[in-house]
DSSP file (Angstrom, degrees, kcal/mol; ACC not computed):
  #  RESIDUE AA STRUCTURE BP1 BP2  ACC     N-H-->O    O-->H-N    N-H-->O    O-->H-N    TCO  KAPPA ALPHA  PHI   PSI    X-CA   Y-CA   Z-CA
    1    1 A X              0   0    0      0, 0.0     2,-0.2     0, 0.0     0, 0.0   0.000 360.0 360.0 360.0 126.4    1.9    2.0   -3.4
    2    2 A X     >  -     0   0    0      1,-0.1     4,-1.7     2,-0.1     3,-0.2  -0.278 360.0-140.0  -9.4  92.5    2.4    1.7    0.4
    3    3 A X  H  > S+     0   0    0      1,-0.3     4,-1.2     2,-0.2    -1,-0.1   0.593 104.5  49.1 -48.1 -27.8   -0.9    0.8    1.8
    4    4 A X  H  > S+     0   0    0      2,-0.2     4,-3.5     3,-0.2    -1,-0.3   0.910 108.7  48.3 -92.3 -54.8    0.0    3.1    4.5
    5    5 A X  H  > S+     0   0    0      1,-0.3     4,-3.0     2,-0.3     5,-0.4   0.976 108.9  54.5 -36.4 -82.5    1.1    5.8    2.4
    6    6 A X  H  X>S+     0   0    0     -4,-1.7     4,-2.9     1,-0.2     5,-0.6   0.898 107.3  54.3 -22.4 -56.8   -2.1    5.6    0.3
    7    7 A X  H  X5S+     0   0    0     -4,-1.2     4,-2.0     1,-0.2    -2,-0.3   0.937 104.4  49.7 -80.0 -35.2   -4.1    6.0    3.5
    8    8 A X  H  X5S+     0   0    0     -4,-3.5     4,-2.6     2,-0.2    -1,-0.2   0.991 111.6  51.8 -50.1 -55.3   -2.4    9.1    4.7
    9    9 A X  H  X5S+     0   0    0     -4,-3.0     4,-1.1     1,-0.3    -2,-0.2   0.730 113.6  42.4 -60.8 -24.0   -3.1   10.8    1.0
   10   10 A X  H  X5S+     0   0    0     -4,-2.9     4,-2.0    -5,-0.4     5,-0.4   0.700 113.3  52.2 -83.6 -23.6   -6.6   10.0    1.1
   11   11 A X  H  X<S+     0   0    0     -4,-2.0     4,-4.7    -5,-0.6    -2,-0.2   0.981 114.6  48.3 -55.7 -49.6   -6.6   11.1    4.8
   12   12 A X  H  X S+     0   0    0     -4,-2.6     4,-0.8     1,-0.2    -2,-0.2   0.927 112.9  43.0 -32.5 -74.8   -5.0   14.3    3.5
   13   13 A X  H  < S+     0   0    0     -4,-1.1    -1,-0.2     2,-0.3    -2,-0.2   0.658 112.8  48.7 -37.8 -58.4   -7.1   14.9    1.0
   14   14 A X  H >X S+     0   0    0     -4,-2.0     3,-2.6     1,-0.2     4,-1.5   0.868 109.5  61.1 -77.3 -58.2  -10.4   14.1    2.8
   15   15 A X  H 3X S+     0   0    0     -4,-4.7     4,-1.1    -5,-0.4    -2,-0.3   0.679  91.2  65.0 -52.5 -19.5   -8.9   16.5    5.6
   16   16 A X  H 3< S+     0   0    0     -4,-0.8    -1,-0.3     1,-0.1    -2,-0.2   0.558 102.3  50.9 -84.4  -2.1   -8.7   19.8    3.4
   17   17 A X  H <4 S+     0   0    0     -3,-2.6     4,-0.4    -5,-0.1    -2,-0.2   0.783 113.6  38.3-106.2 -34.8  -12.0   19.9    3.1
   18   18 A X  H  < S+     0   0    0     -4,-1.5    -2,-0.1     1,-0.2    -3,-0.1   0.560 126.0  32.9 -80.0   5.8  -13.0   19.5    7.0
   19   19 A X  S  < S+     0   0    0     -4,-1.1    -1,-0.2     2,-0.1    -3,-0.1   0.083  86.7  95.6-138.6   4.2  -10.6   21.5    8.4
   20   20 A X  S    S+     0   0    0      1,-0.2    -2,-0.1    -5,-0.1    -3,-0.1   0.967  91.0  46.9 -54.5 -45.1  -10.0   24.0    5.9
   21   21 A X  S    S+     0   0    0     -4,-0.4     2,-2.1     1,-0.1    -1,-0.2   0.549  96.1  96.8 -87.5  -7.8  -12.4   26.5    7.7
   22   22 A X        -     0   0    0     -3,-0.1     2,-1.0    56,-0.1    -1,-0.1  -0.370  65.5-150.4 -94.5 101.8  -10.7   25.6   11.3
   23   23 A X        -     0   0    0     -2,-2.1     2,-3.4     1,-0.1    -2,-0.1  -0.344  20.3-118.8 -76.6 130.0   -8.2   28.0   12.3
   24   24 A X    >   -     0   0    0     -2,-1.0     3,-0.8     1,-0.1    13,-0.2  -0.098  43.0-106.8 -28.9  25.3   -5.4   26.5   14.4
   25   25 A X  T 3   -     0   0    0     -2,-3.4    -1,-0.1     1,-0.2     8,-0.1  -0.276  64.3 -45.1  49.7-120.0   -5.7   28.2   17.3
   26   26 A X  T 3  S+     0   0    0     -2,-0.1    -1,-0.2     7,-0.0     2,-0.1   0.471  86.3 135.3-120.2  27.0   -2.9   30.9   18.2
   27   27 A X    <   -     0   0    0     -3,-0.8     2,-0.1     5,-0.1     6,-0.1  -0.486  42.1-159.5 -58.3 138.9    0.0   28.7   17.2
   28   28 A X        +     0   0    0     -2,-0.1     5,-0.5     4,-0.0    42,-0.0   0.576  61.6  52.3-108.8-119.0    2.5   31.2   14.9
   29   29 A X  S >> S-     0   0    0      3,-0.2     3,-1.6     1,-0.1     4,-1.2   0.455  86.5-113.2 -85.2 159.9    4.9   29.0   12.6
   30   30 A X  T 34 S+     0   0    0      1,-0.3     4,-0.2     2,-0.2    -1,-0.1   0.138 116.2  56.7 -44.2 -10.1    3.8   26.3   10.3
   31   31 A X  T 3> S+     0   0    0      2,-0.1     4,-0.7     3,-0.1    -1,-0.3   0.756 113.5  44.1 -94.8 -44.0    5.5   23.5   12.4
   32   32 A X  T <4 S+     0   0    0     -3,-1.6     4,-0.5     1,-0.2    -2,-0.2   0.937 118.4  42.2 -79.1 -54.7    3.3   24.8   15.4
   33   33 A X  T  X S+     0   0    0     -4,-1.2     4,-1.4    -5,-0.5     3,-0.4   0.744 115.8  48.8 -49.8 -38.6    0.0   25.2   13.2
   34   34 A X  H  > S+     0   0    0     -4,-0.2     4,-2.8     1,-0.2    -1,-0.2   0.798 111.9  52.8 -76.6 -30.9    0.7   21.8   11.4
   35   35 A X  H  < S+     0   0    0     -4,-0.7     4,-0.3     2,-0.2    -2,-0.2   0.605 107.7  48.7 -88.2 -16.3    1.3   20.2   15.1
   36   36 A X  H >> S+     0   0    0     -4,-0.5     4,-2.6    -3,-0.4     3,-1.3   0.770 111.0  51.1 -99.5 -66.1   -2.1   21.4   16.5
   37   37 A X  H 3X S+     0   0    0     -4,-1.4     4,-1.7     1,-0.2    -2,-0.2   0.886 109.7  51.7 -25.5 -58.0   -3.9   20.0   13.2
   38   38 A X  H 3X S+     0   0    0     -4,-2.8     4,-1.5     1,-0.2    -1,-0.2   0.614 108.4  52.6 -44.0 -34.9   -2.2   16.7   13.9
   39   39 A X  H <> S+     0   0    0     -3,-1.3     4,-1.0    -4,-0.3    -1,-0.2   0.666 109.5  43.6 -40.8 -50.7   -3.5   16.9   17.2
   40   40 A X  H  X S+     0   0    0     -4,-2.6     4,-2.4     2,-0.2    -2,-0.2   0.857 114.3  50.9 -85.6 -48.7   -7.0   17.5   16.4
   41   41 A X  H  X S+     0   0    0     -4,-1.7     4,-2.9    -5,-0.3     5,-0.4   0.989 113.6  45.9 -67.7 -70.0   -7.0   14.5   13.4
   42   42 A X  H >X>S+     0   0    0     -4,-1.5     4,-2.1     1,-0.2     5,-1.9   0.745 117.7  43.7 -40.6 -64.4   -5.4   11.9   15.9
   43   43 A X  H 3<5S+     0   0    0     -4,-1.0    -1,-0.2     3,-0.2    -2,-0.2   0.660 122.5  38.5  24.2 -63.7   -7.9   12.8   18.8
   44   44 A X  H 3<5S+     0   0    0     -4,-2.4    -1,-0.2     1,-0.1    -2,-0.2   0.877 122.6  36.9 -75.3 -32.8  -10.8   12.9   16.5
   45   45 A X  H <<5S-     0   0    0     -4,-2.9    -2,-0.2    -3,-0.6    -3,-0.2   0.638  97.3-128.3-101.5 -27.8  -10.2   10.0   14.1
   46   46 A X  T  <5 +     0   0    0     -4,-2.1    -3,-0.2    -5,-0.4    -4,-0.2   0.662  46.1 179.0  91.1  27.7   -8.7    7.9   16.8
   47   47 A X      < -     0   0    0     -5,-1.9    -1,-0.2    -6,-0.3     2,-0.1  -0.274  31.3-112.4 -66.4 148.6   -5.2    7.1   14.3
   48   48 A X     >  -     0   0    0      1,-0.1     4,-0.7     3,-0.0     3,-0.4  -0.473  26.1-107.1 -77.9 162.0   -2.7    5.2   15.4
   49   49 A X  T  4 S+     0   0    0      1,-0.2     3,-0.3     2,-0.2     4,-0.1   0.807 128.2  51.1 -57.1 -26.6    1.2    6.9   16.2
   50   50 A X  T >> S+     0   0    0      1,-0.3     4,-3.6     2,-0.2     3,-0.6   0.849 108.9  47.4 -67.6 -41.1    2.2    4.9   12.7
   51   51 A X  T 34 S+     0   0    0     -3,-0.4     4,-0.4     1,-0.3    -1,-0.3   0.628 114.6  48.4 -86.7 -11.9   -1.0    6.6   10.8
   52   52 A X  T 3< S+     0   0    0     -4,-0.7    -1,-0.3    -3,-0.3    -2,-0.2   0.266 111.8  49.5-127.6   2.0    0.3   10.2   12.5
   53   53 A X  T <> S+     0   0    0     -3,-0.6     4,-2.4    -5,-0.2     5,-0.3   0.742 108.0  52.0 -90.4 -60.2    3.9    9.3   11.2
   54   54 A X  H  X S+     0   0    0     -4,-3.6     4,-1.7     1,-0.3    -2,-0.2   0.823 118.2  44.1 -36.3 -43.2    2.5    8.5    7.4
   55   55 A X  H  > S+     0   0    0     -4,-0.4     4,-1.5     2,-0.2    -1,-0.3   0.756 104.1  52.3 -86.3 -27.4    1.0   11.9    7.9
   56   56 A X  H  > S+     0   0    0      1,-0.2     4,-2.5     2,-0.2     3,-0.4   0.972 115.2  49.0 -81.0 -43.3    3.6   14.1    9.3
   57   57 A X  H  X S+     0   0    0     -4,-2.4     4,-1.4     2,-0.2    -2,-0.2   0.969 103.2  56.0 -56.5 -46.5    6.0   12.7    6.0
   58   58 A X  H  < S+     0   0    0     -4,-1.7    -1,-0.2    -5,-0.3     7,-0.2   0.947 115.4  41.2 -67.3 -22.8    3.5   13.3    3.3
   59   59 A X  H >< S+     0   0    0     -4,-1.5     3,-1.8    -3,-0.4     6,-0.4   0.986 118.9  49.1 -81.1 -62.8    3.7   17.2    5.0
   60   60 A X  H 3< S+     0   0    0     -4,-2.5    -2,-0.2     1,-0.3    -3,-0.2   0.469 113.6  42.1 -35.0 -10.2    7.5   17.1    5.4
   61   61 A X  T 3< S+     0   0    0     -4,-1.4     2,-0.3    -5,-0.2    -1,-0.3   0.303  97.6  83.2-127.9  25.2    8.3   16.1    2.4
   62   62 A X    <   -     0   0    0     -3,-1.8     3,-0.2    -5,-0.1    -4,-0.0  -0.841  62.6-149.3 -98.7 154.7    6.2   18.0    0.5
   63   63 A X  S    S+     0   0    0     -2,-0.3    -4,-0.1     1,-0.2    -3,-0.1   0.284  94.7  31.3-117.0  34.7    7.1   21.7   -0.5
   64   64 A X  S    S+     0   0    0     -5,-0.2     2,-0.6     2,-0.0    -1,-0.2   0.444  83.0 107.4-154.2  26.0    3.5   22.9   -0.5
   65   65 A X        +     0   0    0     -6,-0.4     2,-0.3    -3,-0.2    -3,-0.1  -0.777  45.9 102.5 -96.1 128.1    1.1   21.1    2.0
   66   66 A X  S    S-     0   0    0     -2,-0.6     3,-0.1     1,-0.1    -3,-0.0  -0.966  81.0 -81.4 178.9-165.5    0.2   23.1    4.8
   67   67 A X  S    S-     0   0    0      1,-0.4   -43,-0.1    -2,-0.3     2,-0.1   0.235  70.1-111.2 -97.0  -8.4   -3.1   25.4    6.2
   68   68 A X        -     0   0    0      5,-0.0    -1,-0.4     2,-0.0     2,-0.4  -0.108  55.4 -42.9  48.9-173.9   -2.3   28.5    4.1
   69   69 A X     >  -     0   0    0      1,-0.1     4,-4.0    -3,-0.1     3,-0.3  -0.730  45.1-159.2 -94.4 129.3   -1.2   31.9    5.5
   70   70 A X  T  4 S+     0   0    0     -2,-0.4    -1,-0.1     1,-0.2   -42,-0.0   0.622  92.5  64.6 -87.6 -10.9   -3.3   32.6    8.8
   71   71 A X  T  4 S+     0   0    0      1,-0.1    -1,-0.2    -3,-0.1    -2,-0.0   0.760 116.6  20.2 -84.1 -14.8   -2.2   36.2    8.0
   72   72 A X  T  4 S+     0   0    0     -3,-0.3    -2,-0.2     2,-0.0    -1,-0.1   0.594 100.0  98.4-120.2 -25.0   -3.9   36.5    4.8
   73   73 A X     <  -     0   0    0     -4,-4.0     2,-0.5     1,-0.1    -5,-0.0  -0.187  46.1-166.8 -76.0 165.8   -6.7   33.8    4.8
   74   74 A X        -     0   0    0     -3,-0.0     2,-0.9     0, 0.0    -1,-0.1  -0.896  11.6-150.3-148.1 126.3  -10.3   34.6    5.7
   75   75 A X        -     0   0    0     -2,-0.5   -54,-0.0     1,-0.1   -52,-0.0  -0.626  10.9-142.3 -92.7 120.0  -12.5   31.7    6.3
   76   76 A X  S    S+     0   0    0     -2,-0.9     2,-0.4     2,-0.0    -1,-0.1   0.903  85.8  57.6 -27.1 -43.1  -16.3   31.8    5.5
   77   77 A X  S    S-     0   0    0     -3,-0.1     2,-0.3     2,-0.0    -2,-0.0  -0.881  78.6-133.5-101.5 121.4  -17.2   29.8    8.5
   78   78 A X    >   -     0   0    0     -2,-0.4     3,-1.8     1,-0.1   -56,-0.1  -0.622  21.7-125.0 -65.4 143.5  -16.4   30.5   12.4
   79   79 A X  T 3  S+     0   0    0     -2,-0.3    -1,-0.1     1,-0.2   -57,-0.0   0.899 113.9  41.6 -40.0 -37.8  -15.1   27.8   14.5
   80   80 A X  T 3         0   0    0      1,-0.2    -1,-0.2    -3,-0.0    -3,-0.0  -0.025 360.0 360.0-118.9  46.6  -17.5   27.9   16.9
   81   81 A X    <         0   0    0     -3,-1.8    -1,-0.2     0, 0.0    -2,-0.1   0.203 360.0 360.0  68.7 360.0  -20.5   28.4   14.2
């Protein structure tokens, strides 16, 4: 497996659990929501534009990765504690 690839899926992976409870601010479509997440990861994690490329493919070419529906979920946890 792509070394780079691998590190996105475990990024992924590792990332549904710390950002599950973080809603995406008031971005509407899934592109917008996905783009603010992306934001946040790079920012936080320090990734390079290559490691934020890896990532943005494993969500494009997948037909079920994404934040859930902001219209229906309801998160235990506020953002701001």
């Amino acid at each position: 497996m792509n070394p780079d690839r691998f590190f996105g899926m475990s990024l992924f992976i590792f990332l549904c659990f710390i950002f599950s409870s973080q809603p995406a601010a008031s971005a509407q479509s899934l592109q917008e929501r996905n783009e603010v997440l992306f934001g946040q990861l790079q920012k936080v994690h320090g990734l390079s534009e290559g490691q934020m490329d890896s990532i943005r493919t494993l969500f494009r070419e997948s037909g079920y990765i994404g934040q859930g529906n902001p219209a229906i979920a309801k998160h235990p946890v506020a953002p701001d504690g």
